[in-house]
N, C-alpha and C positions, 0 to 999 in steps of 0.2 A: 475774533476771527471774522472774516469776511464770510457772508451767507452766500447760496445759491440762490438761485431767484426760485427757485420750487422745489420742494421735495416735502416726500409725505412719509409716515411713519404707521404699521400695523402691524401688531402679533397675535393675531387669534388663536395660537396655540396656547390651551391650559400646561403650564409647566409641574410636573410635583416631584419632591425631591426625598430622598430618605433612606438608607440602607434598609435592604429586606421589603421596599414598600412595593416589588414586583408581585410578595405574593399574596397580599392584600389590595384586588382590587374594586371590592362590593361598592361603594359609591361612588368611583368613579364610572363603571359599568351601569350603574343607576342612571346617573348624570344623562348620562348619552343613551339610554334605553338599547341598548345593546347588547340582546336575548340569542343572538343565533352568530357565535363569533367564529370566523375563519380567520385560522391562525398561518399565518409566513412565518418560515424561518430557512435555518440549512441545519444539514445532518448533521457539523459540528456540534452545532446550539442546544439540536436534541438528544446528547452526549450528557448534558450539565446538568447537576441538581437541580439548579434552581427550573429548570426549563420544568420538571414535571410539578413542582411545587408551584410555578405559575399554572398549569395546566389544572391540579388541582386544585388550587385555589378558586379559578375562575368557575369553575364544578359544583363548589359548595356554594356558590351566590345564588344558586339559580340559574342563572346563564346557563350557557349551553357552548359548549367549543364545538361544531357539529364538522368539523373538521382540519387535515395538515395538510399543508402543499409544504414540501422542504427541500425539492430540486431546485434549491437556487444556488446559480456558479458563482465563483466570485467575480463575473464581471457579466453581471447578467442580461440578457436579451432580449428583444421583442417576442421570441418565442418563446419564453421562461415564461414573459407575462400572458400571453394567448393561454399556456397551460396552465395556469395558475387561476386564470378567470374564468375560463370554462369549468374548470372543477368550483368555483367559489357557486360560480351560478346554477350548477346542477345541485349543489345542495341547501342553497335559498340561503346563504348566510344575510342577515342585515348588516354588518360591519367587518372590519376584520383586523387583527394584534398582527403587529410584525413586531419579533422580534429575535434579535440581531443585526450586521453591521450595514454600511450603509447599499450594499446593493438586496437586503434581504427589503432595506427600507423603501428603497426605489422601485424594487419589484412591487412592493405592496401598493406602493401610488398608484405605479401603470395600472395594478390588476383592479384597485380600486375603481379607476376610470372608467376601465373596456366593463367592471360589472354595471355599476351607477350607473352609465350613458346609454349600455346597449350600443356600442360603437367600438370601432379598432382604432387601436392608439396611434400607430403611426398614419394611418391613411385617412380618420375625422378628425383627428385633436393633434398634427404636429405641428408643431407653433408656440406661439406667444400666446396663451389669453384665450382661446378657443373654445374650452368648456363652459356648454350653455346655463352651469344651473350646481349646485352643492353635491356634494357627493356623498357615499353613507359613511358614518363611523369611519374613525380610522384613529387608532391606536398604536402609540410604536415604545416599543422595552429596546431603545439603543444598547447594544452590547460592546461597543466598542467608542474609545473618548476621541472621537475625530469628523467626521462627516458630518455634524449639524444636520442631519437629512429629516431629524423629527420635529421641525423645525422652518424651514423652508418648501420653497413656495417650487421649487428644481426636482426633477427627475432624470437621473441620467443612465440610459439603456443603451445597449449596444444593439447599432443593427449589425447581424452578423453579415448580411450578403456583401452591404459594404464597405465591414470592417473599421466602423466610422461608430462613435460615440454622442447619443441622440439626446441634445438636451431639450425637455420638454416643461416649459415654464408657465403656471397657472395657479392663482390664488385658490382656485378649490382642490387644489393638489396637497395644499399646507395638513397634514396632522391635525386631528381635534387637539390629544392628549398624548403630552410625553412624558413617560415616568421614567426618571433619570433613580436609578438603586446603583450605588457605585459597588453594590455586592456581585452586580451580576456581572462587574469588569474584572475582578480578582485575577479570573483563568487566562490574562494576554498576558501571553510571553514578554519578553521586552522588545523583540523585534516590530513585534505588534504593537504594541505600545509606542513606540519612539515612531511609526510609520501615521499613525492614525493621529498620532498627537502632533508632529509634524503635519500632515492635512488640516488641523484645525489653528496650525497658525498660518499655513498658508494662506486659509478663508480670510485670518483677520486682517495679516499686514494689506493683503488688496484690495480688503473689504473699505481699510484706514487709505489708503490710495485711488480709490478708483477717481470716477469720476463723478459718481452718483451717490459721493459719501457728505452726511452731513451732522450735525450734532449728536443724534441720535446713535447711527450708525458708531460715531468715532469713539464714543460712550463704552458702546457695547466691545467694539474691536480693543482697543486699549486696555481693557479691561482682561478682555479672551488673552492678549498676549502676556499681561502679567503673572495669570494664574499659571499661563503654561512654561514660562520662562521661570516659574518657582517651584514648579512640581514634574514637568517631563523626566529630568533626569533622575528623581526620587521614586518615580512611578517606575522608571526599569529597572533600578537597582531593586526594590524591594516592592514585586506585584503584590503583596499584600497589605501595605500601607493604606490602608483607606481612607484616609484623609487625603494623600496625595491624588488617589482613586478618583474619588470625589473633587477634587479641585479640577482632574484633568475632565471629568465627565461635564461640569458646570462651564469651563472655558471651552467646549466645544457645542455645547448649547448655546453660549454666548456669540461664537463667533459664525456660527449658521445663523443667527438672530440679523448680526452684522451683513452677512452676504446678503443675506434675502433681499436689503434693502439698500448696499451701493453697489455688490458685485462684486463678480472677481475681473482679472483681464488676462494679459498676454501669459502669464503662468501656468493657469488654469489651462489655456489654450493650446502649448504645447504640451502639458501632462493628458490630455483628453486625446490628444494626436500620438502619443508613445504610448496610450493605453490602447487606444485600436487597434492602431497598426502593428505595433510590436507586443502585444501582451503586458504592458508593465503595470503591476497594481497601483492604482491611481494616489495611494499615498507616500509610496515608494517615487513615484516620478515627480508628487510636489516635494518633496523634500529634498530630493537632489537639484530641482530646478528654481525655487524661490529666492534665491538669491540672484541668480542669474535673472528672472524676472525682475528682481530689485534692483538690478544694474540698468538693465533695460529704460528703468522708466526714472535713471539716475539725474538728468534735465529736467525734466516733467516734476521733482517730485520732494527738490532739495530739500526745502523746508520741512517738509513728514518724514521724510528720511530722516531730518537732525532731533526729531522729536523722538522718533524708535532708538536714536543712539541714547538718547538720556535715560530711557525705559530701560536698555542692557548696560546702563550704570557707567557710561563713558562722559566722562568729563570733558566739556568745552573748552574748557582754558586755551587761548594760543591758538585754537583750532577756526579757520574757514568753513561758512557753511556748507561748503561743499566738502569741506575733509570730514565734517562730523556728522555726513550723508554715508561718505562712506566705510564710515567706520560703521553704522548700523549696518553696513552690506556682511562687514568683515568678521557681526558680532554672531550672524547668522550662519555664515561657513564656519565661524568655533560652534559653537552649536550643532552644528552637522557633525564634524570632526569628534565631539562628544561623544555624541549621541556610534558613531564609527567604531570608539572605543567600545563603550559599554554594552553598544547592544548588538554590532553586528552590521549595522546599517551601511550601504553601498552612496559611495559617493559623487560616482559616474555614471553615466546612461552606460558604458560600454561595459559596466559589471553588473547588468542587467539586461542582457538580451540584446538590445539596442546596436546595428550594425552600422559603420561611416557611411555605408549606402544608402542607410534609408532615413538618412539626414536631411534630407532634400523632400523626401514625399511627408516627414514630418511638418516640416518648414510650411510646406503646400497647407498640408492638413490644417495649421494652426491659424491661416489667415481665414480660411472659411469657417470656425470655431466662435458662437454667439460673445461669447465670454470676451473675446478680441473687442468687442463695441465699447464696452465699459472700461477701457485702457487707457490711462491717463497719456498713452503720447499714442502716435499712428500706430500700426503694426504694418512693419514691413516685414516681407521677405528676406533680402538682403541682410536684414538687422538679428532678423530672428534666426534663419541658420546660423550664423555668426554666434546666439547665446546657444546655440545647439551645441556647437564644434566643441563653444568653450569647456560645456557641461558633458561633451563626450569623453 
């Protein structure tokens, strides 16, 4: 393969893996000297066994949980974070466990920041790269096999006043320690499941696309799409499978591994635009929209396109690179259409809230959307309502 002329490769994240290993966490809490822990989550999460068996777990180390914040929405905001940090800092936590899915996880970054910095997230640190200096602890019990968030280097917050979706990118944002326990993903329904794990191949195939992908990156992404092209549909049919559990939890680790370091693009860009402006839960909108992103950057991208058709087990014979580009578009709408059957899953924006009106202010939304830069072809206007209409 032909190199880029640069690219760099780093995971600072200690990864650990293991059914049940949520409620043993004495050495890694060692590890990180992490005496006074403030824990994130949501009200679901503190519904679940395992949540109080983490809770006590962490009790018996010595450590100390010295408090909950668990108002976080499912599409959480700068003011989730401001609440969340001021309660952290009124009770002198030094670190603090998020756990749950990927907005309990983003919330934790932000609140991590505004505690660490002594600063507000969006008005010191919105940006690129803005954080002067490491942050304290930061632990996260993913609950759910999709967003990579325990993992990357991305935070993504809603500003409410704008109704616009803030991404905030900074290597001291990454996670110390992710402990992947595929016990703790048992309770997702299949809806959940088929949306979340949908999210995490959305990371991979653009992670495998972008522009900023490189050996490393295509390692990781190829990989993320295999495990979840062999276990999504296992994982709804039967949430207690935990081997499947665990495969879908590891290929979404994998493929947050993969974004972190080529990105996502035009996809990502209009699911970030249908989740502000219209409410759609962000793995509900990559799922309906990844293939229409795949179409998009159908030029741009023949070649990897014909690689992903060999990965969903289509045969070249006979075929043009371009017919076996997109047959990988086609292998991703069976896969939707699956995933339709058995779980539930909506196939169109317009069986989602999403109105023909506000097709246009999406369209806007998505070209000022960071994610857009990392797009292997331009993003137009023009082009991108056009994958809008199609996906309405």
């Amino acid at each position: 393969m032909q190199l880029t002329d640069f690219f760099q490769f780093h995971a600072p994240t200690k990864i650990v893996y293991g059914p049940g290993l949520a409620r043993d966490l004495e050495a890694e809490l060692n590890d990180l000297k992490a005496r006074r822990i403030f824990v994130i989550t949501d009200n679901h999460v503190q519904q679940m066994d395992f949540y109080q068996e983490t809770i006590d777990g962490i009790n018996r180390t010595g450590a100390q949980v010295v408090g909950v914040f668990s108002d976080v929405p499912a599409n959480s905001g700068l003011k989730t974070v401001k609440q969340g940090a001021t309660l952290g800092s009124e009770l002198e936590a030094d670190s603090i466990l998020a756990i749950g899915g990927g907005s309990v996880i983003d919330t934790a970054k932000g609140v991590n920041a505004e505690m660490s910095l002594a600063g507000d997230l969006m008005t010191d640190f919105c940006g690129t790269h803005t954080m002067p200096h490491p942050l304290n602890p930061l632990i996260v019990i993913p609950t759910t096999a999709g967003t990579g968030s325990e993992v990357t280097l991305v935070a993504v917050i809603m500003n409410e006043e704008e109704k616009t979706k803030m991404a905030f990118v900074d290597r001291y944002l990454v996670p110390n320690l992710a402990v992947l326990d595929p016990e703790v993903t048992l309770s997702m329904p299949p809806y959940l499941t088929a949306s979340t794990g949908m999210d995490a191949m959305a990371h991979a195939v653009e992670a495998y696309l972008g522009v900023d992908a490189s050996p490393y990156s295509d390692a990781l992404a190829l990989q993320a799409m295999v495990m979840i092209r062999d276990n999504i549909v296992k994982a709804c049919q039967d949430g207690q499978n935990i081997e499947a559990r665990g495969n879908m939890l590891v290929a979404s680790n994998l493929a947050g591994v993969a974004f972190s370091h080529s990105m996502v693009g035009v996809g990502h860009g209009m699911a970030h635009s249908c989740g502000g402006l219209c409410g759609v839960p962000h793995g509900v909108a990559n799922h309906i929209l990844l293939p229409y992103a795949m179409r998009y950057n159908l030029n741009a991208c023949e070649d990897r396109l014909g690689v992903l058709a060999r990965l969903f087990f289509i045969k070249g014979t006979g075929l043009t690179g371009r017919e076996l580009a997109e047959k990988a578009i086609d292998a991703v709408f069976e896969l939707q259409r699956e995933l339709a059957r058995g779980a539930g899953m909506p196939v169109r924006l317009s069986q989602v809230g999403v109105k023909e009106k506000d097709l246009p202010e999406i369209a806007t939304a998505t070209l000022s959307d960071g994610t857009c830069i990392y797009n292997p072809r331009e993003v137009v206007y023009e082009e991108v309502l056009q994958s809008l209409k199609e996906a309405f």
